[in-house]
FILUMBA-817375 format. One line per 5 residues: number of its first residue (from 0); their letters; for each residue x, y, z of N, C-alpha, C, O, CB. Coordinates in steps of 0.1 Angstrom, whole numbers. Glycine has a CB too. Layout:
! FILUMBA-817375
NUM> a> X:Y:Z:X:Y:Z:X:Y:Z:X:Y:Z:X:Y:Z ~ ...
END
This chain:
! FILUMBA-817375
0> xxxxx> 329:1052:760:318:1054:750:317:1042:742:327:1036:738:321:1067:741 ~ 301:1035:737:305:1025:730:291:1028:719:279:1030:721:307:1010:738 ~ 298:1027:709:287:1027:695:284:1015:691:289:1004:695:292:1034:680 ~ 273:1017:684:268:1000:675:264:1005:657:256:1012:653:248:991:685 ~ 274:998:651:270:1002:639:266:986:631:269:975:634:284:1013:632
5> xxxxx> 258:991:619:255:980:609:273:973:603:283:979:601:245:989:593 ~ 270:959:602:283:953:597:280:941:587:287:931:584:291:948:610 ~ 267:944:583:263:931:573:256:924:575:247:927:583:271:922:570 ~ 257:909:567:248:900:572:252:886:572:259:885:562:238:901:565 ~ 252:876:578:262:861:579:247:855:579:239:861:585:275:856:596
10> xxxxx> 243:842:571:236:831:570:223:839:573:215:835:581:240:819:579 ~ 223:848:567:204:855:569:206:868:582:201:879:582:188:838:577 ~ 213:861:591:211:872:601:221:885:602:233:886:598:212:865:614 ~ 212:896:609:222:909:612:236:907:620:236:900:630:215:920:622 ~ 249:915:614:262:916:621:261:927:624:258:936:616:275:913:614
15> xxxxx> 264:930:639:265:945:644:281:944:648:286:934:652:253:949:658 ~ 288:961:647:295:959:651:302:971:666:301:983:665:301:955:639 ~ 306:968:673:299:974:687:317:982:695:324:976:703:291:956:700 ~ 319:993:691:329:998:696:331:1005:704:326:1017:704:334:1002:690 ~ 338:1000:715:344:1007:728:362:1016:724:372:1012:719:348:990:742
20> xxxxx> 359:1035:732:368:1042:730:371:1044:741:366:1035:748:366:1051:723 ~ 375:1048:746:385:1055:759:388:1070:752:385:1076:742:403:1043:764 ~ 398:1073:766:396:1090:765:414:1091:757:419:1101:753:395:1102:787 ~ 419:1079:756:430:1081:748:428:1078:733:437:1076:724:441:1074:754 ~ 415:1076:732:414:1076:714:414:1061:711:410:1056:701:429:1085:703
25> xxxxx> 420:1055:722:418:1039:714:405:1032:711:396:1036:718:425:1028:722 ~ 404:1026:706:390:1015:697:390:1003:698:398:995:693:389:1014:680 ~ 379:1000:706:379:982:705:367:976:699:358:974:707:378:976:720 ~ 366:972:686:358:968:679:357:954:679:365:946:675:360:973:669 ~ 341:951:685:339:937:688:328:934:676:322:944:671:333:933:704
30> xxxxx> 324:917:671:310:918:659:303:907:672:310:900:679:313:909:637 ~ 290:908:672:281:899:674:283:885:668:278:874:673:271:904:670 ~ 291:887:654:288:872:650:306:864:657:315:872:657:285:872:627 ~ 310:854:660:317:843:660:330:859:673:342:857:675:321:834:639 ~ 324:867:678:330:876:688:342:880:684:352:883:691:331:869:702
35> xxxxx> 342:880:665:350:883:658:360:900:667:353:905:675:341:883:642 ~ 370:905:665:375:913:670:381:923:658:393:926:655:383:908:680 ~ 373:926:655:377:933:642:385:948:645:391:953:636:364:937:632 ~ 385:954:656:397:968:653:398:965:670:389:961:677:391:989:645 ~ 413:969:672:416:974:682:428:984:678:440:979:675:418:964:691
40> xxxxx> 425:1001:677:433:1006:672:437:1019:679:428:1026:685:429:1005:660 ~ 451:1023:678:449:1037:684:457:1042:677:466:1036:670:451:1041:698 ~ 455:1058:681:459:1075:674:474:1072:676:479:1069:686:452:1093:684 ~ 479:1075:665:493:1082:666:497:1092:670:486:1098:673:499:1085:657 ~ 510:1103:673:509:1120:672:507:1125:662:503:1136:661:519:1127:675
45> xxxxx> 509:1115:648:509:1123:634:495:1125:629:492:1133:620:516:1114:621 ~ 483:1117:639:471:1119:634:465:1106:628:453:1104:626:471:1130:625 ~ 473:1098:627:470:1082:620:462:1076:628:462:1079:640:481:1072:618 ~ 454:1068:623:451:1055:632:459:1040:622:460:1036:610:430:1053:636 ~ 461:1036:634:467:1020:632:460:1012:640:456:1014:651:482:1017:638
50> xxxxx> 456:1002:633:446:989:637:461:981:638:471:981:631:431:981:622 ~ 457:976:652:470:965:662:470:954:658:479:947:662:468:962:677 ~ 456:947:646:453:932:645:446:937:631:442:948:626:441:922:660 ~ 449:919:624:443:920:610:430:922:613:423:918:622:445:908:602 ~ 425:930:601:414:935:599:408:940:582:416:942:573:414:944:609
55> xxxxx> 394:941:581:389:949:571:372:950:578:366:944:586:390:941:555 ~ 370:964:569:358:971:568:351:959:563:343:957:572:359:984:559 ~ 349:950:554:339:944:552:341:925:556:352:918:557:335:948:536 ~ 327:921:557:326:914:566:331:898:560:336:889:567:312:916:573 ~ 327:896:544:334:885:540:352:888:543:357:882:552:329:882:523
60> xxxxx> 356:894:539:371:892:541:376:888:556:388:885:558:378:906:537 ~ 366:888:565:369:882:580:364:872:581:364:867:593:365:890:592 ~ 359:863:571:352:851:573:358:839:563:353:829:559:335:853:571 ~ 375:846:559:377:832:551:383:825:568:381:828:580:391:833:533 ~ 395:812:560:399:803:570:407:811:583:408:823:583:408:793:562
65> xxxxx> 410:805:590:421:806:596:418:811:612:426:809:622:429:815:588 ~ 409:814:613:398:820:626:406:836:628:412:840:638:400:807:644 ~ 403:841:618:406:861:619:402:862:631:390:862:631:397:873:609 ~ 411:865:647:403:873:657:389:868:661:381:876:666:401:885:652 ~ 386:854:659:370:848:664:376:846:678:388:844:681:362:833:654
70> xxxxx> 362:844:685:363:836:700:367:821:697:362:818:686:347:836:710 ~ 374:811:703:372:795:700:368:791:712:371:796:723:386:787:694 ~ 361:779:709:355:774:717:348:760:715:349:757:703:348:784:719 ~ 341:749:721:345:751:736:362:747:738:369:753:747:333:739:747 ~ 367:740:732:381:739:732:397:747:719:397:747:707:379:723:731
75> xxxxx> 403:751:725:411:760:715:423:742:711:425:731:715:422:779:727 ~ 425:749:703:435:739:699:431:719:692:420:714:691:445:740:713 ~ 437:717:692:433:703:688:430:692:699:437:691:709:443:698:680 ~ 418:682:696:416:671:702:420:659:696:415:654:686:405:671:705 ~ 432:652:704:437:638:694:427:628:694:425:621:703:451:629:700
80> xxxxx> 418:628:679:408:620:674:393:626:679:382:621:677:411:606:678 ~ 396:633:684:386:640:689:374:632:703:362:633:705:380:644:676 ~ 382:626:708:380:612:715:387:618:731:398:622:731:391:597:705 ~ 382:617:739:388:614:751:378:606:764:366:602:762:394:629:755 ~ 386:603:777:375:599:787:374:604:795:386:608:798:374:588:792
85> xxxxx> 362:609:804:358:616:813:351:611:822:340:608:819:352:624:808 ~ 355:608:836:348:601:846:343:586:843:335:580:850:337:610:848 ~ 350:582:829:348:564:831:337:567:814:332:557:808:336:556:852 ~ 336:579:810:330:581:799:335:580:791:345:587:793:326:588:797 ~ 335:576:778:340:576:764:333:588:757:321:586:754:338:562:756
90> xxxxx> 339:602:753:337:607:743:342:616:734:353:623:734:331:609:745 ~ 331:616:722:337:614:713:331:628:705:319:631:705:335:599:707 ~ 341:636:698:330:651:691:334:647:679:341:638:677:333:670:695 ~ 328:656:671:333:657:656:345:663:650:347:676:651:323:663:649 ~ 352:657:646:362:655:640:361:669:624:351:670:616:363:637:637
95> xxxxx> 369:675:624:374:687:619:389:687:608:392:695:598:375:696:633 ~ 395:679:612:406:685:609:419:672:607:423:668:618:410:698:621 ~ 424:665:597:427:653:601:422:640:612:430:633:618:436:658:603 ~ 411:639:613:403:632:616:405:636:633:407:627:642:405:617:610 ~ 405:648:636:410:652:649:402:666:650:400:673:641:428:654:648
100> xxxxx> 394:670:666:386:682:664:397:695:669:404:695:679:371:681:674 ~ 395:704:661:404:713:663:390:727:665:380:729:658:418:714:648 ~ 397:734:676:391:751:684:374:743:681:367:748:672:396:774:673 ~ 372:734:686:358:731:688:347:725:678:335:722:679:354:742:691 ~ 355:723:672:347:714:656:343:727:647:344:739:649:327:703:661
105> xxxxx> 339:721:638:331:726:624:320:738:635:316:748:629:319:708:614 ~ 318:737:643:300:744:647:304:750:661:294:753:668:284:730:650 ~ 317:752:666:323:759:672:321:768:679:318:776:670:327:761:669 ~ 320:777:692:319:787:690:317:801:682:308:809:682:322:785:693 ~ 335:803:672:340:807:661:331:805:648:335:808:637:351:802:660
110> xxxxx> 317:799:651:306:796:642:296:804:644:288:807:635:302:783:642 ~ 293:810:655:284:811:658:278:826:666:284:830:676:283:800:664 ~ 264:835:660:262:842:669:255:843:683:247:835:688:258:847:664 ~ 262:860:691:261:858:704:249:873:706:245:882:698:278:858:711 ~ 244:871:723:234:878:722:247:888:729:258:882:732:217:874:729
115> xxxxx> 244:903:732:250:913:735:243:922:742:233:928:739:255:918:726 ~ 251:922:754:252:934:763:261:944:766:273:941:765:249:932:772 ~ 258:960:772:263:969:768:268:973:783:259:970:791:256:977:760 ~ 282:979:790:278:986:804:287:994:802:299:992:803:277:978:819 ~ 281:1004:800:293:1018:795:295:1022:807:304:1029:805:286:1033:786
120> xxxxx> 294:1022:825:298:1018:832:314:1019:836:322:1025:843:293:1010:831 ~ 316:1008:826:330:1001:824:334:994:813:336:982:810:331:991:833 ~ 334:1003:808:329:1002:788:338:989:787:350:985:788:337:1020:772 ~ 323:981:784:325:970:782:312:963:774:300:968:774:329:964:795 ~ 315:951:766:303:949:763:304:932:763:315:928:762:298:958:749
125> xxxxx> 294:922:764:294:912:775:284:903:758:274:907:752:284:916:795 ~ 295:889:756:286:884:748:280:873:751:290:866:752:290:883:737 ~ 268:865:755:266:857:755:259:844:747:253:848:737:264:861:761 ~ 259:837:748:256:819:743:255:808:747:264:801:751:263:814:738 ~ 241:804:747:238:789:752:244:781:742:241:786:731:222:785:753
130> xxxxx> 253:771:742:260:760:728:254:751:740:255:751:752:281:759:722 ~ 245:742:727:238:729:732:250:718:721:258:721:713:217:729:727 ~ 246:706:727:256:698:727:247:691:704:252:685:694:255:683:748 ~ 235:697:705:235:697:693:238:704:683:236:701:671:229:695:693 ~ 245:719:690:254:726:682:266:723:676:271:724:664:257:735:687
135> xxxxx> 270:719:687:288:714:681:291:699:690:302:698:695:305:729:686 ~ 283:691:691:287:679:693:291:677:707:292:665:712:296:676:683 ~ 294:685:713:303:683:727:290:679:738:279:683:736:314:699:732 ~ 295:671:748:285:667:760:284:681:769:293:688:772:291:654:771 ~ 268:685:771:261:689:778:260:702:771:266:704:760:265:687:790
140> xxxxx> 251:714:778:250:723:773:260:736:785:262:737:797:234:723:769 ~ 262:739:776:277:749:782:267:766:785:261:767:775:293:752:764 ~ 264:776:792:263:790:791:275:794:791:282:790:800:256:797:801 ~ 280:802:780:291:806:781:290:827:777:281:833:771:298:795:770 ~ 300:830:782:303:845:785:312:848:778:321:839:776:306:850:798
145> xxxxx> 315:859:772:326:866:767:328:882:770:322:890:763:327:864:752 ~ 333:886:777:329:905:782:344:907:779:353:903:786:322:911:804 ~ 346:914:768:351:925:765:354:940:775:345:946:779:345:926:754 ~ 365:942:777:362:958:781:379:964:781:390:958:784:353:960:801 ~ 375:978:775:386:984:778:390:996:780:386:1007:775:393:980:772
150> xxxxx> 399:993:791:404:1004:800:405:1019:799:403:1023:788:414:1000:802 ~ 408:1026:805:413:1038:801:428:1036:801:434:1042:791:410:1048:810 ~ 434:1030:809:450:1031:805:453:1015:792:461:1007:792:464:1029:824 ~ 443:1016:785:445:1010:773:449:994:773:456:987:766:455:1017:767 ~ 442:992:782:438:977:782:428:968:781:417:969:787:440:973:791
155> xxxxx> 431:957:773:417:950:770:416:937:779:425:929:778:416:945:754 ~ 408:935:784:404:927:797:394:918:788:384:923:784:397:937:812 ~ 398:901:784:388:896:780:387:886:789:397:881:794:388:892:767 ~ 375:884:794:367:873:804:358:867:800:348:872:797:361:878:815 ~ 360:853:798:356:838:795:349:836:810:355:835:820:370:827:790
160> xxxxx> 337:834:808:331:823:819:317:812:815:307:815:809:327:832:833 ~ 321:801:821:315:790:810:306:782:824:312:779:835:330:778:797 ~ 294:779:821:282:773:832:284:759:823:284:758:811:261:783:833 ~ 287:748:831:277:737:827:268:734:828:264:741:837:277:729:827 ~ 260:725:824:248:719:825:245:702:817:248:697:806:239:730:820
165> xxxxx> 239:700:824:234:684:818:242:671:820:235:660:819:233:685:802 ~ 256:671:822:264:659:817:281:669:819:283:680:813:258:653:797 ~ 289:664:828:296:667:823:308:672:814:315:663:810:294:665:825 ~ 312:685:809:318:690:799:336:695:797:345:692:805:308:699:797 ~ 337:700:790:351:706:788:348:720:785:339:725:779:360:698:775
170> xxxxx> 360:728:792:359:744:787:377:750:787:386:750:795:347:756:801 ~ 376:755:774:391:757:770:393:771:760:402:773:751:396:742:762 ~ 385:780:764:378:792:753:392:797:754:400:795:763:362:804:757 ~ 396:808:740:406:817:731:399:826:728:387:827:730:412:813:720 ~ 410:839:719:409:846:709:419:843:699:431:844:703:408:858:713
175> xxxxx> 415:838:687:429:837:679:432:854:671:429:857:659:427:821:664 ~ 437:861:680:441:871:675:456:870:667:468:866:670:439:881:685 ~ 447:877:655:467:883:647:463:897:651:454:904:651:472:882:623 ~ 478:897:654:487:910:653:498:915:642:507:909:637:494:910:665 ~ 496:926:642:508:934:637:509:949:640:502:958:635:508:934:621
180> xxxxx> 517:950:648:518:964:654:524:975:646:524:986:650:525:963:666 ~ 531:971:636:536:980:626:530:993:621:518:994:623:536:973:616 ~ 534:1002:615:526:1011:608:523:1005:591:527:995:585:533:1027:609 ~ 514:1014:589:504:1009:584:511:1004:570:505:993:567:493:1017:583 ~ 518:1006:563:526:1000:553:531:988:551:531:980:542:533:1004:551
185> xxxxx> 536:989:569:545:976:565:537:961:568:533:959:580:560:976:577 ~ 534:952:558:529:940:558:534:927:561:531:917:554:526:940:548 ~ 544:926:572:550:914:579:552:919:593:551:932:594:565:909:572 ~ 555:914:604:556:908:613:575:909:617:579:912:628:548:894:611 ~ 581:907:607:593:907:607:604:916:614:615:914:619:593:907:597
190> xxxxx> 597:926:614:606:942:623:602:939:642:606:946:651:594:963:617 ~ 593:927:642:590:928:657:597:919:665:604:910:660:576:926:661 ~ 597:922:677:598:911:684:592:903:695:589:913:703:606:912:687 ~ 589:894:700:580:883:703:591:878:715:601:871:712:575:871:687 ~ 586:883:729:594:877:743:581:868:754:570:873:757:603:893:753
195> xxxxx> 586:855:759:576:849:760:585:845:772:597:844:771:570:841:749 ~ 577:843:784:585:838:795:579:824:798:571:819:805:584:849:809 ~ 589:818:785:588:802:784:600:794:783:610:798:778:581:797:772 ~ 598:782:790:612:776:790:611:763:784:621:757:783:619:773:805 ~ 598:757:777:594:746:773:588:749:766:583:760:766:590:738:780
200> xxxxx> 585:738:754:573:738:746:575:723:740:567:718:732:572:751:734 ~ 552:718:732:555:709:737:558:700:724:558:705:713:544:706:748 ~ 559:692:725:564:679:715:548:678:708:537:679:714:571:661:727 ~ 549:675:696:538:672:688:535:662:675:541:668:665:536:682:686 ~ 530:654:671:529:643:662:528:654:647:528:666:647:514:633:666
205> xxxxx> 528:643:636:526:653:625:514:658:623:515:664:612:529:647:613 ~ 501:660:628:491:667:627:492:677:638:483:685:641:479:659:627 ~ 505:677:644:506:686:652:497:689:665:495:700:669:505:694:645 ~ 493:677:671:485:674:682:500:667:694:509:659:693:471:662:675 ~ 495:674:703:507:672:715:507:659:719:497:653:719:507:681:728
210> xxxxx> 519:654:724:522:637:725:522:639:739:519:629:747:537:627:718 ~ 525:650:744:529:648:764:541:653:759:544:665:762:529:629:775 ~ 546:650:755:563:653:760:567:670:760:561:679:753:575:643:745 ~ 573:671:764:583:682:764:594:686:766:600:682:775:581:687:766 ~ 601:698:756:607:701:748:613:712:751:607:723:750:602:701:738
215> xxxxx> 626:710:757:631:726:759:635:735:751:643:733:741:642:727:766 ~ 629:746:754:636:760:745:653:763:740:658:764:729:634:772:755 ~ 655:762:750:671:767:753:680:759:741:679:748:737:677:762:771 ~ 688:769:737:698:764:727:692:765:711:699:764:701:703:747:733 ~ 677:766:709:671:767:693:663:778:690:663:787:699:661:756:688
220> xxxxx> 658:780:683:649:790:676:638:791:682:630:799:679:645:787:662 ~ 637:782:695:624:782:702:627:790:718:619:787:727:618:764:704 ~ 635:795:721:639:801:732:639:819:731:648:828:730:654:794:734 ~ 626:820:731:620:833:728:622:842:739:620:854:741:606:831:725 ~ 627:832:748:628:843:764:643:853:763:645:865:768:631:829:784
225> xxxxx> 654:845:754:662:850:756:666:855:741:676:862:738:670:841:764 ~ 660:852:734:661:861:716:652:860:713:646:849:713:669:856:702 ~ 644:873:710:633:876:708:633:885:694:626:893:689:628:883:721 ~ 641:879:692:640:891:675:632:879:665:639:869:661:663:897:665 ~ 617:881:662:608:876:656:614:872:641:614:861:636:597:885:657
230> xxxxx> 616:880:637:625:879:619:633:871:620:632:860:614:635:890:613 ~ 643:875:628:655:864:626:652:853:626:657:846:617:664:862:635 ~ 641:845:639:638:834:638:630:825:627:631:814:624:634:834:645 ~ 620:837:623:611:833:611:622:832:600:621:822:594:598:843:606 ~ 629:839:597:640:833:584:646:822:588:649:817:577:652:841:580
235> xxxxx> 649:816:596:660:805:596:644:792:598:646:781:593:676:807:613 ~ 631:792:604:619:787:601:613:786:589:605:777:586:612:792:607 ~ 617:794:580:611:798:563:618:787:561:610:778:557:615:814:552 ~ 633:782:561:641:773:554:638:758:562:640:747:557:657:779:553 ~ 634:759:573:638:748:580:625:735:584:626:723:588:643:755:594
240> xxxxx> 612:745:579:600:734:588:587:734:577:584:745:573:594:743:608 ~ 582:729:574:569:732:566:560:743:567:554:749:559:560:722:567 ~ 561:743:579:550:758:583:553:767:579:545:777:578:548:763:597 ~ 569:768:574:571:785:573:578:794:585:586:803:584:557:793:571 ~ 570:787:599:571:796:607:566:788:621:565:776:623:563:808:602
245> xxxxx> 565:799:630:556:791:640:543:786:644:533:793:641:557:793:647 ~ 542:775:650:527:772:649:529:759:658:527:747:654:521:770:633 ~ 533:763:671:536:757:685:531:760:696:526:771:696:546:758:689 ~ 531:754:706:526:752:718:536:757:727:544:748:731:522:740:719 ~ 540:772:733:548:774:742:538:771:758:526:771:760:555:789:740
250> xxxxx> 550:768:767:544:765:783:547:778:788:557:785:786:554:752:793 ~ 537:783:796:545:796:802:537:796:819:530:788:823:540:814:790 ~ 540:805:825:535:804:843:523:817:843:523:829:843:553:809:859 ~ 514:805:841:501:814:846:499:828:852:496:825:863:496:807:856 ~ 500:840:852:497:852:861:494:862:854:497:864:842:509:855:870
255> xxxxx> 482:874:863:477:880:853:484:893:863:479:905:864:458:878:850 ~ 494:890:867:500:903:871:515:907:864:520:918:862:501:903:888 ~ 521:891:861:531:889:854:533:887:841:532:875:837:536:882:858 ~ 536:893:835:537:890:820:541:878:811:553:876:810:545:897:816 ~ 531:868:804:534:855:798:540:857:790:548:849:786:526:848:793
260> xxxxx> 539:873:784:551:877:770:546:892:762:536:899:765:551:861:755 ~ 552:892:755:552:906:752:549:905:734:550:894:728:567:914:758 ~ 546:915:727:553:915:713:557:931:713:554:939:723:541:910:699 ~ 565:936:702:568:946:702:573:950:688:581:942:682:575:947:711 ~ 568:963:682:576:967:667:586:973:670:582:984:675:570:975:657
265> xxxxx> 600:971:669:611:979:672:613:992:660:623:999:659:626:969:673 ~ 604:993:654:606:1008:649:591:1018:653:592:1030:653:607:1008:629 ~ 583:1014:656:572:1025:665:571:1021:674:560:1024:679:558:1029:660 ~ 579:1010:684:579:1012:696:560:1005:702:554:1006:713:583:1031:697 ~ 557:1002:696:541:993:698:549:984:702:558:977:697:528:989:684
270> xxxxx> 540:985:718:534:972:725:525:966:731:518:971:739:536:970:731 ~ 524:950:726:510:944:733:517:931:743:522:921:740:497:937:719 ~ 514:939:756:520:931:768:504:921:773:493:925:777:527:946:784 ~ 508:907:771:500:897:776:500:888:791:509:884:798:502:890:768 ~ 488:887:792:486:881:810:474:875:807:463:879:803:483:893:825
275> xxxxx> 480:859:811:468:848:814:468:844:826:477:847:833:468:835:807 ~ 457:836:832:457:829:841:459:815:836:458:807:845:447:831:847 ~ 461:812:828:462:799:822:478:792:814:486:801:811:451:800:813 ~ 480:782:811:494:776:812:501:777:800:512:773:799:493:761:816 ~ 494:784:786:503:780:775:498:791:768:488:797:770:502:766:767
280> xxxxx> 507:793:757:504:800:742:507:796:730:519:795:725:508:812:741 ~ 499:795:726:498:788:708:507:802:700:500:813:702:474:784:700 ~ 513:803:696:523:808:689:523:806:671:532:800:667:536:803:695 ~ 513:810:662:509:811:649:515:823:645:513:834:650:493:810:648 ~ 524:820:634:532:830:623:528:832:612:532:841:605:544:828:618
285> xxxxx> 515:823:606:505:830:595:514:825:585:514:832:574:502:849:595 ~ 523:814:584:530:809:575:528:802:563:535:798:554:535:805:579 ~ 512:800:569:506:793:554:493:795:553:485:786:551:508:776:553 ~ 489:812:554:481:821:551:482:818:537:493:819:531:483:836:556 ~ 470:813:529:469:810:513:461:827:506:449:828:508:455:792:511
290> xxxxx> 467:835:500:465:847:493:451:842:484:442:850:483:480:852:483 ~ 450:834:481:435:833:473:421:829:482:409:831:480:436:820:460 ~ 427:823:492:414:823:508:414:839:514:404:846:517:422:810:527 ~ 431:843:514:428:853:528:429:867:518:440:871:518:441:852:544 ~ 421:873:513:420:886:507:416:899:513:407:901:521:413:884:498
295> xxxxx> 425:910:508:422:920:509:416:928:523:405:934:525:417:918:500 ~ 429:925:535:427:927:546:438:938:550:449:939:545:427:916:552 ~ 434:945:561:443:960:560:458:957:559:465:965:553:441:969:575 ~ 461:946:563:479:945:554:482:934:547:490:924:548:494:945:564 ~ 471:938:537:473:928:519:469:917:523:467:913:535:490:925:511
300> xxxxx> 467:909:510:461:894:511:471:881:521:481:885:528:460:887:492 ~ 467:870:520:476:867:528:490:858:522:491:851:513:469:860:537 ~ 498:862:531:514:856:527:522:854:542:518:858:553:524:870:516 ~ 530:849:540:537:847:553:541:853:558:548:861:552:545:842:555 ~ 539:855:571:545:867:586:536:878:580:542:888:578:566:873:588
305> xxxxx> 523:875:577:514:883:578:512:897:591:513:909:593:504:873:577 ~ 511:882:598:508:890:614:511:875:621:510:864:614:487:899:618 ~ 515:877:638:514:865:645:505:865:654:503:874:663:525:862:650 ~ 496:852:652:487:848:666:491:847:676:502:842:678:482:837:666 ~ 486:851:685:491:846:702:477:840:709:469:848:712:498:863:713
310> xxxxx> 473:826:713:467:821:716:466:817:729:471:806:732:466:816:710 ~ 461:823:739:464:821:752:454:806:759:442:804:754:461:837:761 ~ 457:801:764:451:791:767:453:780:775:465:782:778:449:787:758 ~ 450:769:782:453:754:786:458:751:775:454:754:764:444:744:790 ~ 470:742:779:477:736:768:467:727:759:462:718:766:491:727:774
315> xxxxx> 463:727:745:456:715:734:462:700:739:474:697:742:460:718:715 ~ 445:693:738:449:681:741:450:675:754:450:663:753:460:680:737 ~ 450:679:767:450:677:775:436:669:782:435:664:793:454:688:777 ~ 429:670:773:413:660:776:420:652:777:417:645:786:399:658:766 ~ 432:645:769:440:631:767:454:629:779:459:619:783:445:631:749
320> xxxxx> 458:643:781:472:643:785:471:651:796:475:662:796:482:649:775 ~ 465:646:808:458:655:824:467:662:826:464:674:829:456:647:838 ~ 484:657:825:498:665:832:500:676:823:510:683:823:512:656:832 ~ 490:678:815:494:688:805:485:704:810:487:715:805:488:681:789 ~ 474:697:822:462:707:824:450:701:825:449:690:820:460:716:813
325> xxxxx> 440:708:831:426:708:833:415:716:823:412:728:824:426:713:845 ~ 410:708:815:400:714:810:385:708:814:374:710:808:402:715:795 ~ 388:702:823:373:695:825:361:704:832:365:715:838:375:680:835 ~ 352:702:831:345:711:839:329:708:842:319:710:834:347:723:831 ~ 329:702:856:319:693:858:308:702:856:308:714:856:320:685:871
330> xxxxx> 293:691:856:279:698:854:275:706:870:276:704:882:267:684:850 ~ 270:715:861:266:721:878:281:733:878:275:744:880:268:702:896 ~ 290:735:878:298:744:881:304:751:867:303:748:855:309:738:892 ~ 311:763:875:313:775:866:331:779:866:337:778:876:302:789:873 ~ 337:782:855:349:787:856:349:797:848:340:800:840:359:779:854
335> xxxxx> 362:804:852:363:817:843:379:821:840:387:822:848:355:829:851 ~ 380:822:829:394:821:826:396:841:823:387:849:822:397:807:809 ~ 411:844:821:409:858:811:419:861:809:428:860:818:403:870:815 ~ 422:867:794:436:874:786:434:887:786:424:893:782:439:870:771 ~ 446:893:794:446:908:796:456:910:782:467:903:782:453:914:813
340> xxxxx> 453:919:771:458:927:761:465:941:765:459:951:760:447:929:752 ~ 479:945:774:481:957:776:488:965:766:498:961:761:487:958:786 ~ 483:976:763:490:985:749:501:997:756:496:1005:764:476:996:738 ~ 513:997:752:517:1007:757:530:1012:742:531:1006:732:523:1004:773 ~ 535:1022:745:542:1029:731:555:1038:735:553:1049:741:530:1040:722
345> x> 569:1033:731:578:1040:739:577:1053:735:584:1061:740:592:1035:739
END
């Protein structure tokens, strides 16, 4: 079943917001504007509902920094200088973020509204967007897709597929979803745990843009495959790194049958089991969520270990660092990437 309700208004125009249920009570609440993901939530036995990802009812509190649950696009993560070469081409987008373009510049995807379709079918609903290269700076003009749908056994199937046109381009689309699978009181991240079937992650400059190199897990705080207790690590990260927390680039093996990683609340037993086809996950602990930007969202303003991002994706940077991945994506052809979200509850 999918409803469409009123959700405001962003720069003059209507925010709708478009929710897919299944027969087990779960909710997948998508917005028209920036493919924001505002609820994915399901029934308890006690009668509760719990929203799985940060959220609020109203629509400024999803529009300060940090990309709350937006689509990113055309590239996730950072471009060193925002500069790379393509087929003997020099180019060059707008710079965002330390003189470097980060999830697609200023005019982004995550900027921008999409038109929407509905196929209760396969309750799903399909967003689309022409981004011309005078939107956000990037060469050529991109058609790009986002279809949402989810399952009856409680899975969210997101499918990215991106047309070029004109020149050449890059396609590297996300969801920067936070999570917190907790019940509803508890406001950290800390009771969970976070297993990632990674053995590397990658080396990065102080703007935090990847050099190439990499960096084994094994033996530190970054070896999530084999200690996965989320707290523990974020405490001994609170003392140790500027971030607070994490806000890295794990490597993991592509498969949408095998699990890239998991998270889990070890006191209600919530799980969100993840599957890409694609090589990495950006790993964000919300460690320097600023409380006077991020207000009044279903677990309190923001503070550290809010909730953690999991960003599935081609490793950032790789327009520069080929061995790192493919994001190129010539004129004339089509790819399609996708992050499976599975929910299950011991």
């Amino acid at each position: 079943m999918i409803t469409i309700t009123d959700f405001g208004q962003h720069h003059g125009q209507k925010v709708y917001k478009y929710t897919l249920q299944n027969k087990n009570d779960t909710r997948l609440g998508v917005l028209n504007f920036a493919g924001i993901l505002q609820e994915f939530s399901v029934a308890t036995p006690s009668g509760e509902r719990v929203n799985l990802v940060l959220s609020s009812d109203k629509l400024e509190n999803l529009l300060a920094d940090y990309n709350i649950n937006r689509v990113i696009g055309r590239t996730a993560g950072r471009i060193r200088n925002g500069q790379w070469v393509q087929n003997g081409q020099h180019i060059t987008t707008p710079s965002n973020e330390n003189g470097h373009t980060l999830h697609g510049g200023a005019q982004g995807l995550g900027e921008q509204f999409f038109e929407v379709t509905i196929n209760e079918s396969n309750n799903s609903v399909t967003l689309y967007r022409k981004q011309t290269s005078d939107d956000d700076g990037f060469p050529g003009t991109l058609d790009v897709s986002v279809t949402y749908q989810l399952t009856a056994d409680d899975r969210v199937i997101t499918t990215f597929t991106g047309t070029q046109f004109d020149t050449d381009g890059v396609f590297n689309p996300t969801v920067h979803t936070y999570f917190n699978l907790a019940n509803k009181e508890e406001q950290t991240v800390l009771g969970h745990d976070l297993w990632l079937n990674s053995t590397q992650h990658l080396a990065v400059n102080h703007d935090k843009v990847p050099t190439g190199g990499l960096i084994d897990n094994a033996d530190s705080l970054f070896d999530l495959k084999n200690h996965s207790d989320l707290g523990q690590a974020l405490h001994s990260l609170q003392e140790t790194t500027s971030e607070g927390g994490f806000d890295d680039v794990f490597l993991v093996r592509p498969d949408l049958t095998t699990p890239i990683g998991y998270l889990e609340d070890r006191h209600s037993g919530r799980r969100i089991t993840i599957y890409s086809d694609r090589n990495a996950a950006v790993i964000f602990t919300a460690g320097q969520l600023d409380s006077q930007v991020v207000k009044n969202l279903n677990r309190g303003d923001g503070h550290p270990s809010l909730a953690v991002a999991i960003e599935a994706q081609t490793a950032p940077n790789s327009e520069n660092l080929r061995v790192l991945g493919d994001t190129f994506l010539p004129a004339g052809e089509k790819r399609t990437h996708t992050i499976i979200y599975a929910y299950t509850q011991k």
